[in-house]
C-alpha positions in Angstrom: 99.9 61.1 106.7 100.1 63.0 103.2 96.7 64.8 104.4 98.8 66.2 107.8 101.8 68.1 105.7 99.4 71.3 105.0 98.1 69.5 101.7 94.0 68.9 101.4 93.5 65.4 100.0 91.1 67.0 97.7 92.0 68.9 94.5 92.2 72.4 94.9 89.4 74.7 94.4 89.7 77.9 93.1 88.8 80.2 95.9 86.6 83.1 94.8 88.1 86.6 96.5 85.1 88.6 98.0 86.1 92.2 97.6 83.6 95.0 99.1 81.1 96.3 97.2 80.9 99.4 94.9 78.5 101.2 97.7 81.0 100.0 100.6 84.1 101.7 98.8 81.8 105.0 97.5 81.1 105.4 101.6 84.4 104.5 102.8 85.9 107.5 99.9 82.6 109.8 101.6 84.0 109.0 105.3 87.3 110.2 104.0 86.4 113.3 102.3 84.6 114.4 104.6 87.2 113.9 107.5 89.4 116.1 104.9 87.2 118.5 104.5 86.7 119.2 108.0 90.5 119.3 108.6 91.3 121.5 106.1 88.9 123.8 107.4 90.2 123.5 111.0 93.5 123.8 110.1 92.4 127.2 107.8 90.6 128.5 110.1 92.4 127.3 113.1 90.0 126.5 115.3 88.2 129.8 115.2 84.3 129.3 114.8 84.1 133.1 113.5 86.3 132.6 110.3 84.1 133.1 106.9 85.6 129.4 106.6 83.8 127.9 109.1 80.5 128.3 107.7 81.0 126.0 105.3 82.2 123.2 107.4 79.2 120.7 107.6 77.0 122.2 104.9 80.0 120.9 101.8 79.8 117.6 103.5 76.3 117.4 103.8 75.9 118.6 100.2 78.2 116.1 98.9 76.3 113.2 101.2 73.5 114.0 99.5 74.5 114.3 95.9 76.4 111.2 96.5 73.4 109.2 97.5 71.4 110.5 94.1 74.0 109.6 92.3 74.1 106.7 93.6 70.6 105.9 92.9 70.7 106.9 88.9 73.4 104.7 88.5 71.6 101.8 90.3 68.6 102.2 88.6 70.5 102.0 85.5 72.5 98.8 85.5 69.8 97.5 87.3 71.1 96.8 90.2 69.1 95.6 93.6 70.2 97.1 96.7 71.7 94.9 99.2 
């Protein structure tokens, strides 16, 4: 009956905590910049596709995407780190 009060009749292990990876937290911040960026842009542009704003609206994005993903790669290739 001791095993039925919420207690395991074995010894406790210690439970490792798996967190996300580095790569899933860099996309997760991307995701979130860019959905920033584009905001910021609607919201100073207002919506109008003929503002000197709205130019830039997916080519920062894109540019940071990219840069990211190089980045990515240098620092990969220097711990030594094997993709997922």
């Amino acid at each position: 009956m001791s095993g039925e009060q919420g207690h395991p009749n074995n010894p406790e292990q210690p439970q490792q905590k798996k967190g996300l990876s580095n790569g899933v937290y860099f996309k997760i911040m991307g995701y979130l910049l860019t959905a920033g960026w584009v905001g910021f842009i609607l919201a100073a542009s207002g919506g109008d596709s003929s503002h000197p704003l709205f130019d830039y609206i997916f080519i920062v994005p894109l540019a940071g995407w990219i840069i990211g993903m190089l980045v990515a790669r240098v620092i990969a290739k220097k711990s030594g780190a094997d993709r997922p």
